[in-house]
C-alpha positions in Angstrom: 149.3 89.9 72.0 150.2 89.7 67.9 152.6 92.7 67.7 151.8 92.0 63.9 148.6 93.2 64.3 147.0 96.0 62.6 144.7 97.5 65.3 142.1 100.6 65.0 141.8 102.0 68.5 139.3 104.1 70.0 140.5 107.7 71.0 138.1 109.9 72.8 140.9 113.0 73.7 141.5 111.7 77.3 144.6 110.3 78.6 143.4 106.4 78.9 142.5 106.3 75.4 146.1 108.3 74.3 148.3 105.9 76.2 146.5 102.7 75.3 147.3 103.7 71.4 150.8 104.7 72.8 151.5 101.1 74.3 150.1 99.1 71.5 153.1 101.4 69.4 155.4 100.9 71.5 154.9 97.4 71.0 155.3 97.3 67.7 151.1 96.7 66.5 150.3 99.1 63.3 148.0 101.6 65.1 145.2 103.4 63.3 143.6 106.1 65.8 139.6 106.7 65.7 137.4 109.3 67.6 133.7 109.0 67.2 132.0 111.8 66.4 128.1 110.9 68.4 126.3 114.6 68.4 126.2 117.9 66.7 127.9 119.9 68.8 127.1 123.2 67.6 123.4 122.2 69.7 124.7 121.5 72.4 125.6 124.3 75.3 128.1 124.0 78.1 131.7 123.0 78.0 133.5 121.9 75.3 135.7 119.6 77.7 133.8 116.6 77.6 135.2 112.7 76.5 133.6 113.3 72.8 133.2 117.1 72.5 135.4 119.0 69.9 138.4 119.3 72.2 138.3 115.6 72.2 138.7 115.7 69.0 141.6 117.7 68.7 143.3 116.5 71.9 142.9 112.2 70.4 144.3 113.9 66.4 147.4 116.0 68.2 148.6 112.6 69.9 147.9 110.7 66.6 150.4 112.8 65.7 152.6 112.7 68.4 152.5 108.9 67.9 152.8 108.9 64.8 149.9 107.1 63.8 147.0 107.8 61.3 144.0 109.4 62.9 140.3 109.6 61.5 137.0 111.1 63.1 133.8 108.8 62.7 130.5 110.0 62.3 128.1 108.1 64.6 125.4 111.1 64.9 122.8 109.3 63.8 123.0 105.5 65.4 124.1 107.7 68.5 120.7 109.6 68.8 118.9 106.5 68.2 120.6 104.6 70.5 121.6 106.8 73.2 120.0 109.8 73.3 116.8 108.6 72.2 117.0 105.7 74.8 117.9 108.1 77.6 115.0 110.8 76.6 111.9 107.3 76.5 113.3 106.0 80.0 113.1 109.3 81.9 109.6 109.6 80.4 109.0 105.9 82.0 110.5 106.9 85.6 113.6 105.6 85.2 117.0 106.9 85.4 119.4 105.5 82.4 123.0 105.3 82.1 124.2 106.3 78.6 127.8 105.3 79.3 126.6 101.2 79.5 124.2 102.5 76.4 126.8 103.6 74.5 129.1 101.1 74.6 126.7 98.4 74.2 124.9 99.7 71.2 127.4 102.5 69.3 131.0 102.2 70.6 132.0 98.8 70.1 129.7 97.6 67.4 130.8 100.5 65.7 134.4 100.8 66.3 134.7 96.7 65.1 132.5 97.5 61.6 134.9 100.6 61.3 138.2 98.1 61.7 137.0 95.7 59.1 136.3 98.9 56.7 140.4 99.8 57.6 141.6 96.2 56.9 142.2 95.9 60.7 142.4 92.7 63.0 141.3 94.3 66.4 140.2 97.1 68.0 141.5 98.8 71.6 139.9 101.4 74.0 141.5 102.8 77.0 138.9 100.7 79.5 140.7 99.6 82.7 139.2 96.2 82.6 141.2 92.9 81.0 140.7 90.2 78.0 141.8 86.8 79.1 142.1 84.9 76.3 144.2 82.1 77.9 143.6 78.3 77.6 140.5 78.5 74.9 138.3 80.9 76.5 137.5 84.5 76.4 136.6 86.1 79.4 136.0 89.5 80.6 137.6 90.8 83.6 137.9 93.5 86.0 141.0 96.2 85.8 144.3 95.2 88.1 143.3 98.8 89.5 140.2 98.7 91.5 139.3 102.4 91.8 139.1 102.6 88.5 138.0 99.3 87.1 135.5 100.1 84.3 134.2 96.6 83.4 130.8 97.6 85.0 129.9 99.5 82.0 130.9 96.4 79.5 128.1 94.4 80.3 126.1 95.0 77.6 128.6 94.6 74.8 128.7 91.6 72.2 130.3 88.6 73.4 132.2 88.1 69.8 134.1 91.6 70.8 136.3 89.7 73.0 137.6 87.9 70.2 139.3 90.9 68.9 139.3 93.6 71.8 142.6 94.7 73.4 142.6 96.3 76.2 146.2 97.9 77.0 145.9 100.0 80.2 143.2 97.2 81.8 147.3 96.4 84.5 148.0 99.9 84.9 147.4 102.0 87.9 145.9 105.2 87.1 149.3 106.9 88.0 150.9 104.5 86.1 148.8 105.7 82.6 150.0 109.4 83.5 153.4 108.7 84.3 153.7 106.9 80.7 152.0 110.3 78.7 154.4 112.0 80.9 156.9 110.7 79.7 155.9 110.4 76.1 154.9 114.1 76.5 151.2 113.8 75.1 148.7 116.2 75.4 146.3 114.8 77.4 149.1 113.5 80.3 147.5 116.7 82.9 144.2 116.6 81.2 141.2 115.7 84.1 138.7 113.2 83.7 135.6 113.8 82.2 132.3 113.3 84.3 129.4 114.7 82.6 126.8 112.6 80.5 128.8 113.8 76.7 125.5 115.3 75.3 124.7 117.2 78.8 127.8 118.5 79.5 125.9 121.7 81.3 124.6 119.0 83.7 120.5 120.1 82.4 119.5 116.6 81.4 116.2 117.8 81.8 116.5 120.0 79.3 117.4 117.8 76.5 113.9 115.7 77.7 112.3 119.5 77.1 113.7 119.1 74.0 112.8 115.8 72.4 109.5 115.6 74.4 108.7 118.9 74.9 107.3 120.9 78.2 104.0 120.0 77.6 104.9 115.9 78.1 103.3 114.3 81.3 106.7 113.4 82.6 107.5 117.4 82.7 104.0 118.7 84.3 103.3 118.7 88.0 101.9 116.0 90.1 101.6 114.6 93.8 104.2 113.6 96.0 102.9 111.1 98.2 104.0 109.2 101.1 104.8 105.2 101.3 101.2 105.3 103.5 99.4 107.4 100.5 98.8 110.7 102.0 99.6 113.6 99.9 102.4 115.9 101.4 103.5 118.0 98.3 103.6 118.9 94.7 106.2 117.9 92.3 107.3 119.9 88.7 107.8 116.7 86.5 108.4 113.1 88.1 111.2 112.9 85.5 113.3 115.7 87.8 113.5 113.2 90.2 115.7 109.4 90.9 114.9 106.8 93.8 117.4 107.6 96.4 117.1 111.3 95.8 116.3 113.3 99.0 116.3 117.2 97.6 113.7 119.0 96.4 111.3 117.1 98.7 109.0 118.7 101.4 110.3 119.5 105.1 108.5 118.7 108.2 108.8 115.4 108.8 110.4 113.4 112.3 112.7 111.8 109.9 114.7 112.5 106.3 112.4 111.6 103.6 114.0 110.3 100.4 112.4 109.0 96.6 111.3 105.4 97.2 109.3 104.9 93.6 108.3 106.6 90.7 104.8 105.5 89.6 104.6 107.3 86.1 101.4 106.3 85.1 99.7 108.6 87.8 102.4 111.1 87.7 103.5 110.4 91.8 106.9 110.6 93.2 106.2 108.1 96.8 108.7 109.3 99.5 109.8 107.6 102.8 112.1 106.9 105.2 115.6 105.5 104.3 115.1 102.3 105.4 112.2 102.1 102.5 115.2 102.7 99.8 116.9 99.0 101.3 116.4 95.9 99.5 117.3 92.3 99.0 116.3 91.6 95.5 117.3 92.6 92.7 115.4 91.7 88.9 117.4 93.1 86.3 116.2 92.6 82.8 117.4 93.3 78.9 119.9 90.4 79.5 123.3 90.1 77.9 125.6 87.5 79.0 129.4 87.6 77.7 129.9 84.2 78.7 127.4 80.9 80.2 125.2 82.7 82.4 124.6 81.3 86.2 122.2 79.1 86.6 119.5 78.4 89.0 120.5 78.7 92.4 124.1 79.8 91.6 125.9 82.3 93.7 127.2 85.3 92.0 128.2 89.1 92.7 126.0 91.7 91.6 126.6 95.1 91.1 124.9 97.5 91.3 126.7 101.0 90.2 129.5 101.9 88.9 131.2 103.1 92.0 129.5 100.5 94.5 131.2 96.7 95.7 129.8 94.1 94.4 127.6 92.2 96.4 127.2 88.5 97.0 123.9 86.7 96.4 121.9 83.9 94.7 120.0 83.6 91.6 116.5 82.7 92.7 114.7 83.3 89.0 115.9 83.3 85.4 114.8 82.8 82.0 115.5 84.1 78.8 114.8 87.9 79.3 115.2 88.7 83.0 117.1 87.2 86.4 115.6 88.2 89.9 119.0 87.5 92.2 118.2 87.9 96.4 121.4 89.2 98.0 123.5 88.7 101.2 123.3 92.2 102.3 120.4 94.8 101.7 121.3 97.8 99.4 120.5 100.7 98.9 118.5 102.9 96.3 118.5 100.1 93.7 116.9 102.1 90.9 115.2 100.8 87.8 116.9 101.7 84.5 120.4 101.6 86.1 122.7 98.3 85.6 123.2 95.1 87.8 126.4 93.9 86.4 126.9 90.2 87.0 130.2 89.1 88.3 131.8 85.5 89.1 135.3 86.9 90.9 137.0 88.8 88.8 135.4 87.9 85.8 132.4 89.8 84.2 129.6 87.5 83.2 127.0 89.7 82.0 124.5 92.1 83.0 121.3 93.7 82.3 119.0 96.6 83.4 117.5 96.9 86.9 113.7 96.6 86.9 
């Protein structure tokens, strides 16, 4: 790493974020601190303690401080609710369940955060990610954190290749102890502050009442319909297909031999199909929405798929691909694949690419 380098980094109030800008200090870059502003807050009910809510805000400006280091909030409102919030509202609508965190970074964060540097005058840009730029021996790859529980390359898959020019990513060695121990010790703010779980614009967990909101109650993926079985028969009613996720197994009517679970949303007739668990199992998976951060695998090449954040990845083969969608068939079945969530695309350590499950 240039120490020379003037560097704008991402600070969304949480304790990643505040020790990444702390190490890039401590070695001697010219930090300039960021925190995106993405929503209006004052619309938004629930807790305030989310990664980009106003405490965030204040939390990322008091270590600035600490550190030293200029600190500015940028307002992304409007690319934000285009990009994320509107994306997350039309695939709901479509019977599928999004993730705004692979959104986000893909379309706001990091295109963003890099037009945002050049405005400053800065060469590079950081975020508190635990995942890894290696830069070594002419290429640029993408790889997972040293610390596997936390490793957050997953949701990177969808970024532009051309970031990892300029991306530094200072905590992607550390342990998660290891990141708290250092804003111990540098007595930051955020050293005791927990992590953040909630979708940013949902912090009171309603997503469906943001879709209430932007489609309103009267929209067909709000209204009842049937819930059917995998043979067809209809067991039950349901109060909006978009209330429901394949794998889910509440809200679902009793009486059967065996737990019944979501296998398939068919939006165009308003049906949630349920069955047995062994229905939710798969080999195959075709993602789509392609983004590769590096040559993608060919034809018959083995790779590692996947296919949330908190899952292994699984070995497999590609057995399809073309310019806008792979279909990769597995070692071992999984479960619950669900269309609108990610199959990140992994060759060892490194992250390849990724796209959207269909």
């Amino acid at each position: 790493m240039d120490r020379r380098k003037r560097i704008l980094v991402a600070m969304s109030g949480g304790v990643d974020s505040s020790v990444a800008a702390a190490l890039l200090v401590e070695r001697g870059s010219e930090v300039v601190g960021a925190t995106m502003k993405t929503f209006c807050y004052g619309k938004v009910e629930g807790p305030a303690r989310t990664c980009c809510g106003l405490e965030g805000i204040a939390d990322a400006r008091a270590v600035a401080d600490t550190l030293g280091i200029p600190h500015y909030v940028v307002d992304v409102e409007e690319e934000f609710t285009r990009d994320v919030i509107g994306d997350f509202v039309a695939e709901y609508a479509e019977g599928r369940t999004p993730n705004a965190c692979v959104r986000c970074n893909s379309f706001t964060k990091f295109g963003d955060l890099l037009r945002r540097a050049r405005m400053l005058g800065c060469d590079a840009i950081a975020t508190g990610h635990y995942a890894r730029v290696d830069r070594s021996n002419g290429h640029r790859r993408l790889l997972r954190g040293r610390y596997r529980p936390k490793d957050q390359s997953y949701f990177l898959w969808g970024i532009d290749r051309d970031v990892l020019d300029v991306l530094e990513l200072p905590v992607g060695d550390l342990t998660k102890p290891e990141v708290r121990e250092r804003a111990r010790a540098l007595r930051l703010r955020t050293a005791e502050k927990p992590e953040s779980f909630e979708i940013c614009f949902v912090p009171d967990g309603d997503y469906v009442g943001v879709l209430a909101r932007s489609l309103g109650s009267e929209h067909p993926s709000l209204q009842p319909g049937p819930i059917v079985t995998v043979e067809g028969v209809v067991v039950g009613e349901h109060d909006g297909y978009a209330r429901y996720t394949v794998g889910q197994r509440r809200r679902l009517p009793g009486g059967f031999a065996e737990p019944m679970y979501v296998v398939a949303i068919r939006p165009e007739e308003r049906t949630v199909v349920i069955g047995p668990e062994r229905y939710l199992y798969t080999r195959s998976v075709r993602a789509s929405e392609l983004n590769w951060l590096n040559h993608p695998p060919e034809l018959g090449a083995r790779v590692e798929v996947q296919i949330r954040h908190r899952a292994p990845a699984v070995p497999g083969r590609v057995v399809a691909c073309g310019t806008g969608e792979i279909r990769m068939e597995l070692d071992e079945p999984q479960r619950a694949v669900t269309p609108g969530q990610s199959a990140a695309i992994y060759r060892g350590e490194e992250l390849v690419g990724g796209g959207r499950l269909a």
